[in-house]
N, CA, C and O atoms as a Maestro MAE file, in Angstrom:
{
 s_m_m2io_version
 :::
 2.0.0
}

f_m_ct {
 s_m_title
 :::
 protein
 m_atom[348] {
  # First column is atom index #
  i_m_mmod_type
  r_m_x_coord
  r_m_y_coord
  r_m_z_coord
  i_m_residue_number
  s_m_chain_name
  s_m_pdb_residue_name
  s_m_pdb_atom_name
  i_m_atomic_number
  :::
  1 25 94.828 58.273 26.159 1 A "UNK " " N  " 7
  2 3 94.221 58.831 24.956 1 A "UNK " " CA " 6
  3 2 92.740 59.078 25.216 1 A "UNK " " C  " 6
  4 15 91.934 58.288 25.708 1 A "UNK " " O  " 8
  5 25 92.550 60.224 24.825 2 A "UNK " " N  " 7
  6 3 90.971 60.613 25.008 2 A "UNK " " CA " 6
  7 2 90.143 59.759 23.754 2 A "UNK " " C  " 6
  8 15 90.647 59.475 22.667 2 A "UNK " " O  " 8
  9 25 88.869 59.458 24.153 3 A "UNK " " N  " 7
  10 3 87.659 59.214 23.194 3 A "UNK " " CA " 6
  11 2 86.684 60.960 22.548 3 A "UNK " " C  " 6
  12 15 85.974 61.828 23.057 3 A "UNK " " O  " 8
  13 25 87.309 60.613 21.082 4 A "UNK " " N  " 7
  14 3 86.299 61.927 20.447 4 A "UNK " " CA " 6
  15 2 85.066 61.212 19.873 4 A "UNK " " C  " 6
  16 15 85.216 60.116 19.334 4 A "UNK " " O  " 8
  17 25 83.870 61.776 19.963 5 A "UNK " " N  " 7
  18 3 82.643 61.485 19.389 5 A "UNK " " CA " 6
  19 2 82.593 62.110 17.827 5 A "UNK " " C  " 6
  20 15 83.058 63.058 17.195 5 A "UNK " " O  " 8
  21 25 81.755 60.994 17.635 6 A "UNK " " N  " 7
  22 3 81.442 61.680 15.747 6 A "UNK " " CA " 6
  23 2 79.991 61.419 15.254 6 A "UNK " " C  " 6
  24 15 79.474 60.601 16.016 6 A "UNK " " O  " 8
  25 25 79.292 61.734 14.445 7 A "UNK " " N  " 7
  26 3 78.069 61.480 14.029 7 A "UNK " " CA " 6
  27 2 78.713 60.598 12.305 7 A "UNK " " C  " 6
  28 15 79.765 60.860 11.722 7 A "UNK " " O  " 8
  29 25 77.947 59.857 12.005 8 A "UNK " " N  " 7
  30 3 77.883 59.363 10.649 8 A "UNK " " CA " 6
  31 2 76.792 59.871 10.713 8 A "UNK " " C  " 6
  32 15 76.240 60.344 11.706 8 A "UNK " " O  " 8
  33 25 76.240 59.767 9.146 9 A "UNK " " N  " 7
  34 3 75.069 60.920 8.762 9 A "UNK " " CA " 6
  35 2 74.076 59.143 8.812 9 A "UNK " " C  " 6
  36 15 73.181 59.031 9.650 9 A "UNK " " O  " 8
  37 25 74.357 58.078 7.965 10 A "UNK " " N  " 7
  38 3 74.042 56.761 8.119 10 A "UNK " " CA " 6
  39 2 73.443 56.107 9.258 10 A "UNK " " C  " 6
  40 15 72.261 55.795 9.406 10 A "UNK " " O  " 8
  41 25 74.455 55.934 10.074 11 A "UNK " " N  " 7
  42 3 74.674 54.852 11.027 11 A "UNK " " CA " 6
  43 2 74.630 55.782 12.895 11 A "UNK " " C  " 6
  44 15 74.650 55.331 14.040 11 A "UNK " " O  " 8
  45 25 74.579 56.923 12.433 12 A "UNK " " N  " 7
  46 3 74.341 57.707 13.801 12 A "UNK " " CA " 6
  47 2 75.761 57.677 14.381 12 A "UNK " " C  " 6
  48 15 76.668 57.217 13.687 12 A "UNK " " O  " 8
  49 25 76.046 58.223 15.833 13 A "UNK " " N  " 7
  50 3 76.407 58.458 16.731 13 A "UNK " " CA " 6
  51 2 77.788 57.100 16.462 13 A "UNK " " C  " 6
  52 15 77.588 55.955 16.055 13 A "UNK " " O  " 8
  53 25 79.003 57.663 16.811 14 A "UNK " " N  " 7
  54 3 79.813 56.481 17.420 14 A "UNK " " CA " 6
  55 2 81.204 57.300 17.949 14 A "UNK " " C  " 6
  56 15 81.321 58.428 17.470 14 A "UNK " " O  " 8
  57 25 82.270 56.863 18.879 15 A "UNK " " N  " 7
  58 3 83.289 56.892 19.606 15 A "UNK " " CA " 6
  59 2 84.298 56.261 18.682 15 A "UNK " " C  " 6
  60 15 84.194 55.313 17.903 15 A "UNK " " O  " 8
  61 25 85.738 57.395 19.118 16 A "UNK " " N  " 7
  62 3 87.123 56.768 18.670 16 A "UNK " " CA " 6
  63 2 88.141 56.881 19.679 16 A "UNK " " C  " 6
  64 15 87.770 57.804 20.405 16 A "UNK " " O  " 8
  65 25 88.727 56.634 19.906 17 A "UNK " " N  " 7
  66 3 90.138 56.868 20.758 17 A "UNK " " CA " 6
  67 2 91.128 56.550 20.159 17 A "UNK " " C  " 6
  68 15 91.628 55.530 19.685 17 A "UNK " " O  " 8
  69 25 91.482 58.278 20.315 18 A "UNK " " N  " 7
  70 3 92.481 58.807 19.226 18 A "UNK " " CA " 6
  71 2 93.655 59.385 20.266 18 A "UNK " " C  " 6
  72 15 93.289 59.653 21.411 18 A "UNK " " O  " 8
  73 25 94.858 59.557 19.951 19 A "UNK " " N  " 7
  74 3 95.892 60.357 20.398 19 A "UNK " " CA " 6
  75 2 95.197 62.029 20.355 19 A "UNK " " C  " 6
  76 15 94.329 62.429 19.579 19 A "UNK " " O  " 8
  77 25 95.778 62.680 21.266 20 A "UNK " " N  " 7
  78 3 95.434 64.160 21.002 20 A "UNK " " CA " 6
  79 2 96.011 64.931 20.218 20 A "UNK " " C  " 6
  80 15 95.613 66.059 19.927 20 A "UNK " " O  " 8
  81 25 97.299 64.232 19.680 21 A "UNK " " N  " 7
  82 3 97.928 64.829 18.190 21 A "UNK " " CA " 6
  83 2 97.033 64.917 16.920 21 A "UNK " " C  " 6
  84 15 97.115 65.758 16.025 21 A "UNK " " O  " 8
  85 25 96.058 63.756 17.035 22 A "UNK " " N  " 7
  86 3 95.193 63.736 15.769 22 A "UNK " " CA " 6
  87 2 93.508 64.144 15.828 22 A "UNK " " C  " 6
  88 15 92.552 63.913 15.089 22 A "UNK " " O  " 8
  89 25 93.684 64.826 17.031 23 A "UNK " " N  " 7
  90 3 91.998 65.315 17.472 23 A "UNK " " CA " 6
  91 2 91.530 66.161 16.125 23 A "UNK " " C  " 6
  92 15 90.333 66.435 16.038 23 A "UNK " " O  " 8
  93 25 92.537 66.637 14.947 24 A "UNK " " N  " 7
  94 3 91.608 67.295 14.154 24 A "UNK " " CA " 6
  95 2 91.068 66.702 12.936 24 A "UNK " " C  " 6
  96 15 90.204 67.247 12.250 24 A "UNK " " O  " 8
  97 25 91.668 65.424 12.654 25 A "UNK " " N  " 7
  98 3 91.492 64.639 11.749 25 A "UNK " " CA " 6
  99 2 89.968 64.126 11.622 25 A "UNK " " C  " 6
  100 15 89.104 64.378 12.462 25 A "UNK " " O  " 8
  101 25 89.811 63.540 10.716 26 A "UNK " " N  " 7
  102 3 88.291 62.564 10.207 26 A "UNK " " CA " 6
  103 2 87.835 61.446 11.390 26 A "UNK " " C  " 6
  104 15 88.768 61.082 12.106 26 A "UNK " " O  " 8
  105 25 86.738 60.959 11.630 27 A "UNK " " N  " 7
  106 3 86.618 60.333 12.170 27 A "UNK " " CA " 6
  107 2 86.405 59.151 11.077 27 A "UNK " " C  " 6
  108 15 86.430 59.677 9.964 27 A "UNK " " O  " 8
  109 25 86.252 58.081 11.004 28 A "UNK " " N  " 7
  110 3 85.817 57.302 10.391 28 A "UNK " " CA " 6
  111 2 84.480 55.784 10.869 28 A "UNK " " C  " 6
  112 15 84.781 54.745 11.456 28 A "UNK " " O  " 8
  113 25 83.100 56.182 10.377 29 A "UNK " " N  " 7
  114 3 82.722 54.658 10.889 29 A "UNK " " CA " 6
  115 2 82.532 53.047 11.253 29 A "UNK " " C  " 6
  116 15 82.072 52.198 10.489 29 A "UNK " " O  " 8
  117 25 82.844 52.911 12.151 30 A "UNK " " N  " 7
  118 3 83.243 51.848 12.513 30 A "UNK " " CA " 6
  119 2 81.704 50.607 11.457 30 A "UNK " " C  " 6
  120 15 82.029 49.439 11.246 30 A "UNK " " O  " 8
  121 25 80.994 50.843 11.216 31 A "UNK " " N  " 7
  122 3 79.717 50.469 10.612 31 A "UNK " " CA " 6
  123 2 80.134 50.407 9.082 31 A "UNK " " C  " 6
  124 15 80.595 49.352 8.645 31 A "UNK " " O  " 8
  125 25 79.992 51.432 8.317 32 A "UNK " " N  " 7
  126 3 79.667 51.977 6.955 32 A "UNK " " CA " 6
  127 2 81.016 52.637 6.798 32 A "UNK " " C  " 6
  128 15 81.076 53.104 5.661 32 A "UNK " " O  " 8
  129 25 82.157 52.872 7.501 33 A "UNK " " N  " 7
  130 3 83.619 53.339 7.032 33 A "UNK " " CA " 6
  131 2 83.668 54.897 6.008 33 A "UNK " " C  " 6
  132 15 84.520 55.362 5.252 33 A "UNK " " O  " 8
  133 25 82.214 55.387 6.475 34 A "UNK " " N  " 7
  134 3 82.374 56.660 5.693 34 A "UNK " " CA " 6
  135 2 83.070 57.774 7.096 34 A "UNK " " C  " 6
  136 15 83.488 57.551 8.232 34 A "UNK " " O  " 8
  137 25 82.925 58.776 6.400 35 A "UNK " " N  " 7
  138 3 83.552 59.947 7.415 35 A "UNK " " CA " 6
  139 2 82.685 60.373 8.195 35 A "UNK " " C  " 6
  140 15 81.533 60.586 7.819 35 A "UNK " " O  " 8
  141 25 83.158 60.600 9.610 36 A "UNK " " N  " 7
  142 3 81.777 61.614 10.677 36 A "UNK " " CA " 6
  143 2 82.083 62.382 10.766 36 A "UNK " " C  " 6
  144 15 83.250 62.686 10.520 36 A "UNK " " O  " 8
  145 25 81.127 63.221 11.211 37 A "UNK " " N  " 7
  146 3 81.711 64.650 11.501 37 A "UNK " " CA " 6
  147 2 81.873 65.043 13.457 37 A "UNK " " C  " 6
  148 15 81.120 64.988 14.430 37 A "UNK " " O  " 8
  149 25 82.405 65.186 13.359 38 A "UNK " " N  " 7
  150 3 82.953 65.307 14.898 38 A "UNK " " CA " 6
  151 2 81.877 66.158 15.731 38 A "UNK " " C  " 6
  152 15 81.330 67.186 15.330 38 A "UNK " " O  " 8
  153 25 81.694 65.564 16.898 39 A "UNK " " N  " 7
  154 3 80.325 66.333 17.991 39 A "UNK " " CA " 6
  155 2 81.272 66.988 19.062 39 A "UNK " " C  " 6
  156 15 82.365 66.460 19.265 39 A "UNK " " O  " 8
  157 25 80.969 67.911 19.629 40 A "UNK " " N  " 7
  158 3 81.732 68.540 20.479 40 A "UNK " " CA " 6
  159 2 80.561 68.952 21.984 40 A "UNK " " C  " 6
  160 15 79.532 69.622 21.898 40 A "UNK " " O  " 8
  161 25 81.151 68.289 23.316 41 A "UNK " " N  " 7
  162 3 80.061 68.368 24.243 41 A "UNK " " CA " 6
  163 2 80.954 69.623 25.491 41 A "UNK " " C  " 6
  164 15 82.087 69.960 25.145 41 A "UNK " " O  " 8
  165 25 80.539 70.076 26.504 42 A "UNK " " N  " 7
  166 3 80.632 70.174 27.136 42 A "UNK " " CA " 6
  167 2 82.024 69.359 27.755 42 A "UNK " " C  " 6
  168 15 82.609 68.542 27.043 42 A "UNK " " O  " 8
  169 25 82.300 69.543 28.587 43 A "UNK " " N  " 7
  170 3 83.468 68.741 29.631 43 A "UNK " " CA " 6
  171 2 82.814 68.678 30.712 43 A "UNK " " C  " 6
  172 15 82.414 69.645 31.361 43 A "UNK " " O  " 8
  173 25 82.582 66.840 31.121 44 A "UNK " " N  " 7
  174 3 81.976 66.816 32.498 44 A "UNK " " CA " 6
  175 2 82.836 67.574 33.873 44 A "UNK " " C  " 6
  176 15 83.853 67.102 34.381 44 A "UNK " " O  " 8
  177 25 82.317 68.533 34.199 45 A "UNK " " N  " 7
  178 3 82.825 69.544 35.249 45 A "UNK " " CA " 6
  179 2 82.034 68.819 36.648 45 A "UNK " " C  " 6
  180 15 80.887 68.373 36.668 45 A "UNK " " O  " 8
  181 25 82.726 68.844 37.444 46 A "UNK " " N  " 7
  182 3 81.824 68.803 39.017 46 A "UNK " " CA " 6
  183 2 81.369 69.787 39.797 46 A "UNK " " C  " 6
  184 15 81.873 70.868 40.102 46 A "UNK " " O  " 8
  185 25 80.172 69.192 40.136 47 A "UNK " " N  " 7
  186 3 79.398 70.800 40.239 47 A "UNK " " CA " 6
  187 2 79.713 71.196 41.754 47 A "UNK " " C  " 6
  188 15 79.942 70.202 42.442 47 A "UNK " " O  " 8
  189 25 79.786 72.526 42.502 48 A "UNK " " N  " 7
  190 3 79.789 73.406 43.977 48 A "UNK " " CA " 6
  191 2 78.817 73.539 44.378 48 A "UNK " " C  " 6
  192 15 77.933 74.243 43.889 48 A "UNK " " O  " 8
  193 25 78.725 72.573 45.845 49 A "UNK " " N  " 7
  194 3 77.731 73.063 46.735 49 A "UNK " " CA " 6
  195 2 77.028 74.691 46.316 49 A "UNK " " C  " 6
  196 15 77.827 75.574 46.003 49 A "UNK " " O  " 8
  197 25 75.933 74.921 46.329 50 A "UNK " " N  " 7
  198 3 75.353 76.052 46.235 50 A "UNK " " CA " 6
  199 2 75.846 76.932 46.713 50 A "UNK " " C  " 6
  200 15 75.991 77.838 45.893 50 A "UNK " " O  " 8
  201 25 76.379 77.274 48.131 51 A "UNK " " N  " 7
  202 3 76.789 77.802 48.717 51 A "UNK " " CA " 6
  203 2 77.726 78.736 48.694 51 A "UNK " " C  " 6
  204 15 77.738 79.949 48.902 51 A "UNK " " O  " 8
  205 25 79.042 77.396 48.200 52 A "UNK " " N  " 7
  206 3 80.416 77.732 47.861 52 A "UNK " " CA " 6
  207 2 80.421 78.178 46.373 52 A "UNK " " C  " 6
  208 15 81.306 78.918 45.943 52 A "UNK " " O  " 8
  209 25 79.571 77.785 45.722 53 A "UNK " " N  " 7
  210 3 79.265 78.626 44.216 53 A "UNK " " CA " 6
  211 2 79.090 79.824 44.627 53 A "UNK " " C  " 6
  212 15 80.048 80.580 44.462 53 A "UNK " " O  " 8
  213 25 78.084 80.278 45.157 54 A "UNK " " N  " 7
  214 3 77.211 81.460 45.348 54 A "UNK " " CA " 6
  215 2 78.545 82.424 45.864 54 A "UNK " " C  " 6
  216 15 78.912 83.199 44.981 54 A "UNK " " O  " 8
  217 25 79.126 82.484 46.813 55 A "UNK " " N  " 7
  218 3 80.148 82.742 47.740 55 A "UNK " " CA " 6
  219 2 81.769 83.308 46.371 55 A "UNK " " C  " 6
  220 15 82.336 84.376 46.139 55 A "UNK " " O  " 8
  221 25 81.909 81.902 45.840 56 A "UNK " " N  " 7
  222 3 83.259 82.265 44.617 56 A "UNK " " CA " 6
  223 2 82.293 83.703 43.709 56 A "UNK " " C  " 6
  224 15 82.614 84.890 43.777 56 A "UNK " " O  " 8
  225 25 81.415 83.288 43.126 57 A "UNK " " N  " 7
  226 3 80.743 84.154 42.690 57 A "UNK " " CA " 6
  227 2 80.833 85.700 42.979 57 A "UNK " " C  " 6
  228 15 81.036 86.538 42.100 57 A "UNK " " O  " 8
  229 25 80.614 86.045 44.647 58 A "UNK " " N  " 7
  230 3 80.474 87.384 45.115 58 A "UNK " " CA " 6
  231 2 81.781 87.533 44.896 58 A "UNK " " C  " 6
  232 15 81.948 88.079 43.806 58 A "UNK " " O  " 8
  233 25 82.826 87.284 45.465 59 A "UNK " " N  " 7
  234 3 84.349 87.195 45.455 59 A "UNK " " CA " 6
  235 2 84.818 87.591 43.927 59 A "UNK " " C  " 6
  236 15 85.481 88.615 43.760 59 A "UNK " " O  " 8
  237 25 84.501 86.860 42.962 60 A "UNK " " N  " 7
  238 3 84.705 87.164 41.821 60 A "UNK " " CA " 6
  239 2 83.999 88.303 41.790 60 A "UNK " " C  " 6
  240 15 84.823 89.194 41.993 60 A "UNK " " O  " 8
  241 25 82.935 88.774 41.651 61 A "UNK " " N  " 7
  242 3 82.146 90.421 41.194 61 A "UNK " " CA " 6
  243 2 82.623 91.849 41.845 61 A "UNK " " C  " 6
  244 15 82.523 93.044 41.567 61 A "UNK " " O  " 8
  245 25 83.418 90.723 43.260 62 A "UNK " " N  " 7
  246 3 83.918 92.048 44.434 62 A "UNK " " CA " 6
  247 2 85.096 92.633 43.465 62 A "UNK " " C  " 6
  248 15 85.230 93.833 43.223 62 A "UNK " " O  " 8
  249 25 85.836 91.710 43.007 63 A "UNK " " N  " 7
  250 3 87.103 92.154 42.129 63 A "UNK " " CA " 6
  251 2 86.807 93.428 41.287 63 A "UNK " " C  " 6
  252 15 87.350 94.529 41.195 63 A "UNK " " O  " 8
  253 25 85.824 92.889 40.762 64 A "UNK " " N  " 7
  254 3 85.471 94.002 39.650 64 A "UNK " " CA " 6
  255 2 84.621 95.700 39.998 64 A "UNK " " C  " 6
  256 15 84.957 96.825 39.627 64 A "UNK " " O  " 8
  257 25 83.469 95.258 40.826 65 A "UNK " " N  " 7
  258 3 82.634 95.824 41.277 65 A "UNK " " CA " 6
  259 2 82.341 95.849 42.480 65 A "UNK " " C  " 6
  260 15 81.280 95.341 42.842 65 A "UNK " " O  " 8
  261 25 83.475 96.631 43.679 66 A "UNK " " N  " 7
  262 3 82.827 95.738 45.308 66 A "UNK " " CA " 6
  263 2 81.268 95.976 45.367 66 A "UNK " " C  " 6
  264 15 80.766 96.693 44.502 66 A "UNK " " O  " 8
  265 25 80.495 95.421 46.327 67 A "UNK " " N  " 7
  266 3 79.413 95.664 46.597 67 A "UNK " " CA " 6
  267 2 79.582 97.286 48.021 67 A "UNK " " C  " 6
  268 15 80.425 97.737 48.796 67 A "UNK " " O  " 8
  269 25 78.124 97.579 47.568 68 A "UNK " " N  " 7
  270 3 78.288 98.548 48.658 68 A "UNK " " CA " 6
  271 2 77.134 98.546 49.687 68 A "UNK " " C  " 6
  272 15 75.928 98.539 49.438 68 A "UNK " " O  " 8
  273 25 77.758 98.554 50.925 69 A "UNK " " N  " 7
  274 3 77.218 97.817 51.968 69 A "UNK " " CA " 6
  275 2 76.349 98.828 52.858 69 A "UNK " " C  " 6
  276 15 77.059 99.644 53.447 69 A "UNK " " O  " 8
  277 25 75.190 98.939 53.054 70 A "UNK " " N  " 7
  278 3 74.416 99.697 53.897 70 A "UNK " " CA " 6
  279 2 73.628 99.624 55.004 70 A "UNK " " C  " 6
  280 15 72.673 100.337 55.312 70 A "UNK " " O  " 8
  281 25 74.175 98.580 55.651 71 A "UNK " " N  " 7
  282 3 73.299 97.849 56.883 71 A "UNK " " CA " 6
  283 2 74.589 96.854 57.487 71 A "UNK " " C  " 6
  284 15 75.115 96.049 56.719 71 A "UNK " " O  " 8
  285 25 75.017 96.969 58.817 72 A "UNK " " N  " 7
  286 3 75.815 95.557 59.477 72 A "UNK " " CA " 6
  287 2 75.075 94.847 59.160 72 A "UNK " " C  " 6
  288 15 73.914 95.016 58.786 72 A "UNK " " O  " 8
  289 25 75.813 93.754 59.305 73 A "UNK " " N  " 7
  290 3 75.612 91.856 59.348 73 A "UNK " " CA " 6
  291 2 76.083 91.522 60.135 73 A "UNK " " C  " 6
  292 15 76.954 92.172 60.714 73 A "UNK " " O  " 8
  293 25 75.518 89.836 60.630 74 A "UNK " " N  " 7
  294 3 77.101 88.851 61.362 74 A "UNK " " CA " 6
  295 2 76.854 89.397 62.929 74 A "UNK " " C  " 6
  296 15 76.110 90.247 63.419 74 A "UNK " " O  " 8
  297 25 77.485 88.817 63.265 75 A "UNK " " N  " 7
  298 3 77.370 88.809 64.698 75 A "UNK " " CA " 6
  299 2 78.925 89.730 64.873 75 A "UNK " " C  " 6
  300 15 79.997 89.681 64.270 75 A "UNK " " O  " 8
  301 25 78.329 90.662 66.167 76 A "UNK " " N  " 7
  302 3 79.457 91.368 66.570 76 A "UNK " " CA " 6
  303 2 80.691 90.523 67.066 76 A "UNK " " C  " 6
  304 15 80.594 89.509 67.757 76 A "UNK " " O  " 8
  305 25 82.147 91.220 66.507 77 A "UNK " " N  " 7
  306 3 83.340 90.954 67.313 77 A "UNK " " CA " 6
  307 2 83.607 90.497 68.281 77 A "UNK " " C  " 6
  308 15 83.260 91.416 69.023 77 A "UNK " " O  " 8
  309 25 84.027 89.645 69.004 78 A "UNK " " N  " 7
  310 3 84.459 89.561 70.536 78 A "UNK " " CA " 6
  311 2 85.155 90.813 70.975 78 A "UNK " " C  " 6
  312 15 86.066 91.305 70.308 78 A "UNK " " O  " 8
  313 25 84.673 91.385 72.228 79 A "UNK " " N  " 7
  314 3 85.785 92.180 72.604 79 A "UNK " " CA " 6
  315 2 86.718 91.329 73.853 79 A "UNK " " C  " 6
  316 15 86.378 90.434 74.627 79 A "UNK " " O  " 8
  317 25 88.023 92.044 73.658 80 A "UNK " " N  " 7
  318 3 89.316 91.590 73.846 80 A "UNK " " CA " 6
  319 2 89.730 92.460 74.831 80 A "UNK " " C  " 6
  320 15 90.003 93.600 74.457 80 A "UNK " " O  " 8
  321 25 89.881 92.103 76.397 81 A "UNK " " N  " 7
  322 3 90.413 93.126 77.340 81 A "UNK " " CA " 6
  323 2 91.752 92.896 77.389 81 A "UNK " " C  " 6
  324 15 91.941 91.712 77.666 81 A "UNK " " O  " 8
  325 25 92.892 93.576 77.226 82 A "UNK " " N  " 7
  326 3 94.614 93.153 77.133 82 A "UNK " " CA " 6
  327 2 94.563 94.588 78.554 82 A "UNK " " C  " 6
  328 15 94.047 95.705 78.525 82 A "UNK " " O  " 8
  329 25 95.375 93.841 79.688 83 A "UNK " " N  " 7
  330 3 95.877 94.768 80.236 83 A "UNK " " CA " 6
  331 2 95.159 95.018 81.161 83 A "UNK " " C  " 6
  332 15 95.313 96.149 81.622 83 A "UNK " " O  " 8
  333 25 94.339 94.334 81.678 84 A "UNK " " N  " 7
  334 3 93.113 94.379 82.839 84 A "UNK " " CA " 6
  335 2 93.604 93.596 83.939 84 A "UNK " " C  " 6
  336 15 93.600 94.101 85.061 84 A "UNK " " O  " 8
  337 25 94.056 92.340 83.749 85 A "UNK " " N  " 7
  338 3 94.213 91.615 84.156 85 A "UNK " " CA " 6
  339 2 93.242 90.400 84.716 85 A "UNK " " C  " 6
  340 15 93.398 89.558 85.601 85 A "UNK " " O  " 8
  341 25 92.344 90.645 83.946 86 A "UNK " " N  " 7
  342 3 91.685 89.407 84.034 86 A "UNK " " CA " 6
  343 2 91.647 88.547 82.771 86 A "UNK " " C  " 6
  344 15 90.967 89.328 82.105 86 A "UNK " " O  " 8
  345 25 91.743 88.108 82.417 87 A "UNK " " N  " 7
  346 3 91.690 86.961 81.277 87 A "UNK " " CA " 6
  347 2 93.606 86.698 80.900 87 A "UNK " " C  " 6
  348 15 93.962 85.873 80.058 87 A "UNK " " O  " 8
  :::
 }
 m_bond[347] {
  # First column is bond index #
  i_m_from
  i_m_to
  i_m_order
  :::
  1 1 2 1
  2 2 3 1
  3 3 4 2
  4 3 5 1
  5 5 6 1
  6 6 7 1
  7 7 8 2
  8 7 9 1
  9 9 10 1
  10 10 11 1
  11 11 12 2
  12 11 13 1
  13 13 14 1
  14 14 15 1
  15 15 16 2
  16 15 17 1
  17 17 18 1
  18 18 19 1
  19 19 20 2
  20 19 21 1
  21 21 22 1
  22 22 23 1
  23 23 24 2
  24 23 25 1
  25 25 26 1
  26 26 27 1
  27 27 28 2
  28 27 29 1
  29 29 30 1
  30 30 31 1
  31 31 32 2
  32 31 33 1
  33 33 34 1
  34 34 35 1
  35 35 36 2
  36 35 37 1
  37 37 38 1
  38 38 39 1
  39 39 40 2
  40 39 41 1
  41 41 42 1
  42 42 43 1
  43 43 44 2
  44 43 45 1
  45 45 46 1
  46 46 47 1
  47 47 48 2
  48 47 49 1
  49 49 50 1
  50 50 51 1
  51 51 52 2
  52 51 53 1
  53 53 54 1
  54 54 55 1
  55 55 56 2
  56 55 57 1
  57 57 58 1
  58 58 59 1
  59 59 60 2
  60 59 61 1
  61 61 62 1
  62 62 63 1
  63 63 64 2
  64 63 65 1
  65 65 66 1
  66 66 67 1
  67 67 68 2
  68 67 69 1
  69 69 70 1
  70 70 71 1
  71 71 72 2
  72 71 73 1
  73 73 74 1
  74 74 75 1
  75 75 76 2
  76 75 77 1
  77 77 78 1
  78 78 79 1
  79 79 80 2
  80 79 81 1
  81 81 82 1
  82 82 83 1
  83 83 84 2
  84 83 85 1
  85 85 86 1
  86 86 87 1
  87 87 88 2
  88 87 89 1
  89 89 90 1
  90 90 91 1
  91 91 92 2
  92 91 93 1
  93 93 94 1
  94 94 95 1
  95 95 96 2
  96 95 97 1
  97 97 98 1
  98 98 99 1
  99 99 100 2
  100 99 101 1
  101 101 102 1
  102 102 103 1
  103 103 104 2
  104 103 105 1
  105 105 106 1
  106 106 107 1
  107 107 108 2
  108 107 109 1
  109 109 110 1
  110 110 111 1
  111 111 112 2
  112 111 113 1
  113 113 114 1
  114 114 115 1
  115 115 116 2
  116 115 117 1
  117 117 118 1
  118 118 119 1
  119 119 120 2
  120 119 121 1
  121 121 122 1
  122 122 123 1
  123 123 124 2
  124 123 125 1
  125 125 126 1
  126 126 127 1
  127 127 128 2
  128 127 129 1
  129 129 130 1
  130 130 131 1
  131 131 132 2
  132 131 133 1
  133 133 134 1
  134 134 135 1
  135 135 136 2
  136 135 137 1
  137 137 138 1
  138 138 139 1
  139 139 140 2
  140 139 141 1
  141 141 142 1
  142 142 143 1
  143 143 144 2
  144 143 145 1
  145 145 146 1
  146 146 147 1
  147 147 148 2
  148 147 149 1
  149 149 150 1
  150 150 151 1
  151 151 152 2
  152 151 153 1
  153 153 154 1
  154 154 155 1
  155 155 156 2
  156 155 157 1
  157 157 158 1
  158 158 159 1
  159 159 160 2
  160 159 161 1
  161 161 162 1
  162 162 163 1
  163 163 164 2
  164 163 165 1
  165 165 166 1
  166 166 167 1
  167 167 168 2
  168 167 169 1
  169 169 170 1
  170 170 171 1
  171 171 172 2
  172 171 173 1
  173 173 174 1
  174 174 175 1
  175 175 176 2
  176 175 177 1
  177 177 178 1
  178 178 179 1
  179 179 180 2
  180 179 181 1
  181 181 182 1
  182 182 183 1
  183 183 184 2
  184 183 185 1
  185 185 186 1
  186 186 187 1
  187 187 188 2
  188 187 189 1
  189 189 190 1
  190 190 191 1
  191 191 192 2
  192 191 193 1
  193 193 194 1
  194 194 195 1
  195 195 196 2
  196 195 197 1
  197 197 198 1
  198 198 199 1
  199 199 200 2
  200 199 201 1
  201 201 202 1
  202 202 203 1
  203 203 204 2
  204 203 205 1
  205 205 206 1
  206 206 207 1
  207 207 208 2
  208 207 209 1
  209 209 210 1
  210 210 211 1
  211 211 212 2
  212 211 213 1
  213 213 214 1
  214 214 215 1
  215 215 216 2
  216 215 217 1
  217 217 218 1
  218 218 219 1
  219 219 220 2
  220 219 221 1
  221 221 222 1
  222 222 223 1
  223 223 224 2
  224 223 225 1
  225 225 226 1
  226 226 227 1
  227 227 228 2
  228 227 229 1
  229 229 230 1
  230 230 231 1
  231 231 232 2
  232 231 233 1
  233 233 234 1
  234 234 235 1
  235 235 236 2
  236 235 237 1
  237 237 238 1
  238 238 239 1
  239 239 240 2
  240 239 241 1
  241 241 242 1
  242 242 243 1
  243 243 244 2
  244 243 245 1
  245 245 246 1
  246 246 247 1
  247 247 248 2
  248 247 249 1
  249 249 250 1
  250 250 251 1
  251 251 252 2
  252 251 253 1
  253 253 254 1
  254 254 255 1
  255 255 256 2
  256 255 257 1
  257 257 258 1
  258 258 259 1
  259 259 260 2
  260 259 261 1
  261 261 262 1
  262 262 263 1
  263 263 264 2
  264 263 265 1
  265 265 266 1
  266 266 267 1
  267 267 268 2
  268 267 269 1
  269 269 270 1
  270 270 271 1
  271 271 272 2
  272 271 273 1
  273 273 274 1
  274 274 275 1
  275 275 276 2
  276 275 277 1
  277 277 278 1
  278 278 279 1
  279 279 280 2
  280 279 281 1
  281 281 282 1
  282 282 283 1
  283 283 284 2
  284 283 285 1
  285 285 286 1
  286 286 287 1
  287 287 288 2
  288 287 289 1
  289 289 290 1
  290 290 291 1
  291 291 292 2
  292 291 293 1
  293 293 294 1
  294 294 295 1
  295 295 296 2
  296 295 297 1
  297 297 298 1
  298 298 299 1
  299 299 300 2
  300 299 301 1
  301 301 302 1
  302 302 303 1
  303 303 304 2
  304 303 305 1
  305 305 306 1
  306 306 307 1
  307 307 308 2
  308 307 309 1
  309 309 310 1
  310 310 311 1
  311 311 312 2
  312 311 313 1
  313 313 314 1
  314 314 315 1
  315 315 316 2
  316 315 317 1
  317 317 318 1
  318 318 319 1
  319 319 320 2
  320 319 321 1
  321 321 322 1
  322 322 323 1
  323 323 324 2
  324 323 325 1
  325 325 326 1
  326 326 327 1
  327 327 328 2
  328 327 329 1
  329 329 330 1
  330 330 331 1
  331 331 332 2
  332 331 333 1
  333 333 334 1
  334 334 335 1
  335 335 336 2
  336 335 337 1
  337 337 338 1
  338 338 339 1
  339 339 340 2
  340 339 341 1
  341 341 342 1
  342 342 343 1
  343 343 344 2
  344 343 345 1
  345 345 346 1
  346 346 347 1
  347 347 348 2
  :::
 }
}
């Protein structure tokens, strides 16, 4: 069962752990037993190396919009002799 946060207007800030069947219901304070009103945060997410962010990012925009490329990059290919007989 998840913990939902609530504010009392009173007594501030407090936690419930509730079933997720009843996530829409009242909170109630554990202090003063009046009603809170429910706080809603973010979801702790884990964050991507810069890198690999930056990288999903281009990938995602290529979908939509490739980039258009006007200069090589990267280091050239290996070339591959088949049929020489050396390698």
């Amino acid at each position: 069962m998840p913990f939902y946060a609530y504010e009392c207007a009173g007594c501030g800030e407090f936690e419930q752990l509730k079933p997720v069947s009843e996530a829409g219901t009242a909170g109630h304070c554990p202090e003063c037993g009046a009603e809170g009103r429910r706080l809603f945060s973010p979801p702790a997410l884990a964050l991507l190396a810069r890198p690999l962010r930056r990288a999903l990012d281009r990938e995602e925009a290529s979908a939509y919009e490739p980039a258009v490329v006007t200069e090589k990059r990267g280091a050239p290919m290996p070339h591959v002799h088949r049929g020489h007989g050396c390698c």
